[in-house]
C-alpha positions in Angstrom: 117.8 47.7 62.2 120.1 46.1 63.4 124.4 45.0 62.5 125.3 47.5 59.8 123.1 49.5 60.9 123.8 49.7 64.5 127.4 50.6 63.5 126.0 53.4 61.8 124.4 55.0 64.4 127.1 54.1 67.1 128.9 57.0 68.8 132.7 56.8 67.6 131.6 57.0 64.0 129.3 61.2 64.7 128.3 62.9 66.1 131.4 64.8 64.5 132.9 68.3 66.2 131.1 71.3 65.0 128.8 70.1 62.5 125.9 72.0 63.2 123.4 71.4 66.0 123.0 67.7 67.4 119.2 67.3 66.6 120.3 68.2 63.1 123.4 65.6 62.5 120.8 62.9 64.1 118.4 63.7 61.4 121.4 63.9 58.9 122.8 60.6 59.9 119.2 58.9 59.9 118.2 60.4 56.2 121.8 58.8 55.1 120.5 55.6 56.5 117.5 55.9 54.8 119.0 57.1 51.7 121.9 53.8 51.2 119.1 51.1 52.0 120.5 50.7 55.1 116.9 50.7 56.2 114.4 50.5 53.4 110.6 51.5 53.3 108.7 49.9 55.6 111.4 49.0 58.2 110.8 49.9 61.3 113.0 52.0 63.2 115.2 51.3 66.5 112.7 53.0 69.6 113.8 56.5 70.6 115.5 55.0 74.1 118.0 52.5 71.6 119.1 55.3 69.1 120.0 57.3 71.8 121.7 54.7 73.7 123.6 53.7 70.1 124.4 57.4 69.6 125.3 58.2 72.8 122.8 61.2 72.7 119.9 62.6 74.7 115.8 61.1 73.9 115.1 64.7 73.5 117.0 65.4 70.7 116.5 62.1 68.9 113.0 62.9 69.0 113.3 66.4 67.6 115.3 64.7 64.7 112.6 62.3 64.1 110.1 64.3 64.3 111.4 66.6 61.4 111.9 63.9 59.3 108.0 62.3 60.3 107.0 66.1 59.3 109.0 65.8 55.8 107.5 62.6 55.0 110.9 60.5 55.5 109.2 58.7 58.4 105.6 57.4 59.9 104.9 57.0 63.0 102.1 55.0 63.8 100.2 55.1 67.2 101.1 52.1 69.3 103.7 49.9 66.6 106.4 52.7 66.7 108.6 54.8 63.7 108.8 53.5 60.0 110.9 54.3 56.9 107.6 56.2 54.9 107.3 53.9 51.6 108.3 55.3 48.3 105.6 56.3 46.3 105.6 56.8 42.2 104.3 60.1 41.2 101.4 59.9 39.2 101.0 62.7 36.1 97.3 63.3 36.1 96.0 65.6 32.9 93.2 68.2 33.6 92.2 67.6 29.5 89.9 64.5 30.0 87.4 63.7 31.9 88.1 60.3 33.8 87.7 57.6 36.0 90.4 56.9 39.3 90.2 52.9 37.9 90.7 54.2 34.6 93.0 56.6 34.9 95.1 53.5 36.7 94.3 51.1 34.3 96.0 53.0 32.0 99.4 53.0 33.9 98.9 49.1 33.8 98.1 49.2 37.8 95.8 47.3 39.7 93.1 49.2 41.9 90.9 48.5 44.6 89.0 50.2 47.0 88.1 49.9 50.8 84.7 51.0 51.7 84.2 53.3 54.1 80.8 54.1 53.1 77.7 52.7 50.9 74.2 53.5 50.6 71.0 55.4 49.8 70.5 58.4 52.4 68.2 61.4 52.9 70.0 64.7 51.4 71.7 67.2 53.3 71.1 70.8 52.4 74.0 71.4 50.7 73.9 68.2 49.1 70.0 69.0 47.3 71.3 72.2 46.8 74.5 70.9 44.6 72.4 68.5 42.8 69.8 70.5 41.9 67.4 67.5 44.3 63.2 67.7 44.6 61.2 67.3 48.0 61.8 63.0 48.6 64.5 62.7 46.3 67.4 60.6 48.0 70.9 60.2 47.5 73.5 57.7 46.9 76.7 58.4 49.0 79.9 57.0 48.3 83.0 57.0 50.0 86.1 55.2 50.0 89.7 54.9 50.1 91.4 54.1 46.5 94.8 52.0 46.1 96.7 51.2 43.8 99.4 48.8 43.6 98.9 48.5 47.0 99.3 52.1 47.9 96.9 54.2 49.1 96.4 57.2 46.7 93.2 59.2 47.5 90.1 59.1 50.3 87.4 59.7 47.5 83.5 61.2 48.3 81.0 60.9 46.1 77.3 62.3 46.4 74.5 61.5 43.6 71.1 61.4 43.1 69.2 58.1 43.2 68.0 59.0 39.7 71.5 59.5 38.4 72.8 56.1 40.6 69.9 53.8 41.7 72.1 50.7 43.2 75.1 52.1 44.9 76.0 49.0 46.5 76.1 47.5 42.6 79.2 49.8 42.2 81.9 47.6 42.4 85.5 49.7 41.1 84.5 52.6 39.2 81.4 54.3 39.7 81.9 55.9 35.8 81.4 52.6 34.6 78.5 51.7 36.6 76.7 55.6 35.5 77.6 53.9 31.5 75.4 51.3 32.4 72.5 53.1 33.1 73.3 55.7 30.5 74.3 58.3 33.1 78.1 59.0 32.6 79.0 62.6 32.8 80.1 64.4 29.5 82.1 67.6 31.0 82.8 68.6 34.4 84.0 71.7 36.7 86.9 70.4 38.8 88.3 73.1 42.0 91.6 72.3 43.2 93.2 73.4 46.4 96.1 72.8 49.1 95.3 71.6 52.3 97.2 69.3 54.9 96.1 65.8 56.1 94.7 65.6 60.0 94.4 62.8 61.9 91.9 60.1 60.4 93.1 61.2 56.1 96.3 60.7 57.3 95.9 57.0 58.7 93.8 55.8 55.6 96.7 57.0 53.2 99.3 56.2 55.3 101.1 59.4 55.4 102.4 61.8 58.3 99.6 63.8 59.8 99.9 67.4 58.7 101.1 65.9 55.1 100.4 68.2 52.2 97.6 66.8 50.2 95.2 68.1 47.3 91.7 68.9 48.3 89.9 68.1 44.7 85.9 69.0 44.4 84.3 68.0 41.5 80.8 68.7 39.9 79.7 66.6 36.6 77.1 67.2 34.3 75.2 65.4 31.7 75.0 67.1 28.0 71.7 68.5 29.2 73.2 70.1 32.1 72.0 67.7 34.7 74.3 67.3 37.6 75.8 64.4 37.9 78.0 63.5 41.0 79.5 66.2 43.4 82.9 64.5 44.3 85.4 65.5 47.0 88.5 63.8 47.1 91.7 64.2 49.1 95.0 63.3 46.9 97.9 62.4 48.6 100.7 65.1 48.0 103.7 63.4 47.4 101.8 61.6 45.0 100.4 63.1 42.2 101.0 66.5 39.6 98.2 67.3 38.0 99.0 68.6 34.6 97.1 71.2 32.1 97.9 72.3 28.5 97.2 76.2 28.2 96.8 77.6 24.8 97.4 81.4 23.8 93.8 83.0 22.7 94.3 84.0 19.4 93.5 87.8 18.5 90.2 88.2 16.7 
């Protein structure tokens, strides 16, 4: 950030008489910055010490004004490399109708996907977990977890849970797990899907590079064969600023 820029933020041009409290014009001033391209997504951001010194203003109140803007997503901070302009992200318009895949959901936005593991394997069952999937004494389970990018951008921490009978080789699943149940004739037919608001903490936050405390959608899902064998038990974290999820509601007809 530096020429242009440093003008921008130089006393004689704000902060300007009466224009509302000084934490507030800072944040002002840096969302305009932000807003012409002065900086652009994934520039970093003059320390706290050199805005102030630019601006002719206390630390304090340049980090209250960064601060807000790390809370509205304007800004990342990241522990140890300093404050970045948050990259734009392109809302994704995800329909409740159809029963799909992350990869293919992508694939059909002609995006590329990948995934970083974080987790892989056959394990014994929790409680819960033999509970959900309706498990036997010895039965195992595959666990899946990992975060899911697209284009680059990290779009969802997804956590999958199945039954070795439903998913005998996790470790063959290499982008979409719906494609690897096809191939052993398990893929779900319907599911029950639970969607609710929650905000990112510490390690969600990292993985999808967003501001901790970020709003994000908490996403549990429970799949079923056409017998009414569970499938999968998913939980996924969706990255607020990045997806609507979208239903069509029809008006019952009186009988």
């Amino acid at each position: 950030m530096a020429g242009g820029a440093a003008a921008f933020l130089s006393a004689e041009n704000w902060p300007a008489p009466a224009s509302g409290p000084l934490y507030l014009q800072v944040k002002r001033r840096l969302e305009e910055a932000v807003a012409s391209g002065i900086v652009a997504p994934g520039d970093a951001l003059p320390s706290e010490r050199e805005i102030a010194s630019l601006a002719g203003i206390s630390r304090v109140t340049v980090r209250r004004a960064v601060q807000e803007l790390v809370k509205e997503g304007v800004l990342l901070q990241r522990q140890g490399s300093g404050t970045f302009v948050a990259p734009k992200v392109e809302r994704v318009e995800q329909s409740l109708s159809h029963l799909t895949s992350f990869s293919e959901d992508m694939a059909r936005r002609g995006k590329t996907t990948t995934a970083q593991w974080l987790e892989r394997g056959v394990f014994e069952p929790s409680p819960e977990e033999t509970v959900v999937l309706g498990l036997s004494p010895g039965d195992r389970v595959a666990r899946l977890s990992r975060l899911r990018v697209a284009d680059g951008v990290p779009l969802a921490i997804e956590r999958a849970v199945l039954a070795t009978a439903m998913l005998p080789d996790p470790e063959g699943v290499e982008n979409s797990l719906y494609e690897a149940l096809d191939k052993v004739g398990n893929r779900p037919v319907r599911a029950i899907q639970r969607i609710s608001a929650q905000t990112l903490g510490e390690e969600a936050a990292r993985l999808l590079d967003a501001p901790v405390g970020a709003a994000a959608l908490r996403i549990e899902r429970i799949s079923y064969l056409a017998s009414g064998r569970v499938v999968e038990h998913t939980t996924s974290t969706y990255r607020g600023d990045a997806y609507d999820f979208v239903a069509e509601l029809r008006l019952r007809q009186p009988r």
